[in-house]
C-alpha positions as CSV (number, residue, x, y, z in Angstrom):
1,X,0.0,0.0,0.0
2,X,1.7,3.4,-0.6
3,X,1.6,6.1,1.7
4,X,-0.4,9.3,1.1
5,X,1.2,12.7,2.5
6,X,-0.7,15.7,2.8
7,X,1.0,19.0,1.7
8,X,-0.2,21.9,4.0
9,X,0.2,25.7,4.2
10,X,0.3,28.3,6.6
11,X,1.8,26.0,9.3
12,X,3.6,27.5,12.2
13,X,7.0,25.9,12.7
14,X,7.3,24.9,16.1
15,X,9.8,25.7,18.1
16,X,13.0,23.6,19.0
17,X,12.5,22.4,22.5
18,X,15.8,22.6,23.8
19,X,15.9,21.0,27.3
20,X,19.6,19.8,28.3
21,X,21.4,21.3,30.9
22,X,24.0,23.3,28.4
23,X,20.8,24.7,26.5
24,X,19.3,25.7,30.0
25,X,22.5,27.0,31.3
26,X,23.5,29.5,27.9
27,X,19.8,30.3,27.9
28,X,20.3,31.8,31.4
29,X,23.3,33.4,30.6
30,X,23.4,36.9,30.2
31,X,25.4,39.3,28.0
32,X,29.2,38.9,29.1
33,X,28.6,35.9,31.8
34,X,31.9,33.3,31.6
35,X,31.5,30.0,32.6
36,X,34.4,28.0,33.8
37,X,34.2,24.4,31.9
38,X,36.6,21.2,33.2
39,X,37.0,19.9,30.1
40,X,37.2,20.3,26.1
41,X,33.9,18.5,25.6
42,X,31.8,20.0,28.3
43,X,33.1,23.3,26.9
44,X,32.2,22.5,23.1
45,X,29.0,21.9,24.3
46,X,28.1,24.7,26.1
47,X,29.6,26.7,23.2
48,X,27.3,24.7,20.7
49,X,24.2,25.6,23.1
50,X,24.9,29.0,22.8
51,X,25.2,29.1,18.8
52,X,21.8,27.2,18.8
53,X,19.6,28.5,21.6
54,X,20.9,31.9,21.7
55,X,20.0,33.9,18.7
56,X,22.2,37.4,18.6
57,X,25.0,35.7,20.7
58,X,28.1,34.2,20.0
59,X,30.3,32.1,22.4
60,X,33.8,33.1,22.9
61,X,35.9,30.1,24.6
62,X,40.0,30.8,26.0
63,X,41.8,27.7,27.6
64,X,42.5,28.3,31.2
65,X,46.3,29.1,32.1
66,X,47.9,28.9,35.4
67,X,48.6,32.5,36.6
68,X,52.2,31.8,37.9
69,X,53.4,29.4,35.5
70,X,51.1,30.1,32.2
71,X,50.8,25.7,31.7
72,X,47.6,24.9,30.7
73,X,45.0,23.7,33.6
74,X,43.1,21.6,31.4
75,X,40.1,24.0,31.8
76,X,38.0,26.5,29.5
77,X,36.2,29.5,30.0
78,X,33.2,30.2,27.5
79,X,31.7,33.5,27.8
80,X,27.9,34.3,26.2
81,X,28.6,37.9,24.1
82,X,26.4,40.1,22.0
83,X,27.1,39.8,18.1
84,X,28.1,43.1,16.8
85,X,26.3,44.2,13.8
């Protein structure tokens, strides 16, 4: 039996329901707020959050240096910031 699809108009596209705990954290974020991430992955996806959930924002992410000997920690700092037009 083939399948019949329907073609429709005017349909609202819903909305992207973005419930993790990265897209809740960015989405409270405000303009300038840094977050201090233990790791490359956590901190990619924070930064991804942001990109997606946070239209006129872009994430900014810095590794985390050790203030008297400048060696890498291992950690990152994402911060939420306007896009400049």
């Amino acid at each position: 039996m083939k399948k019949k699809y329907v073609i429709e108009k005017n349909m609202p596209v819903l909305p992207v329901q973005s419930w993790g705990r990265w897209s809740q954290l960015a989405l409270r974020m405000e303009d300038g707020d840094s977050v201090l991430m233990p790791n490359v992955n956590e901190a990619n996806a924070l930064r991804t959050a942001i990109y997606v959930n946070c239209k006129g924002f872009k994430p900014t992410m810095r590794k985390v240096r050790d203030t008297e000997t400048g060696e890498f920690t291992g950690e990152y700092r994402i911060w939420k910031l306007k896009k400049e037009e």
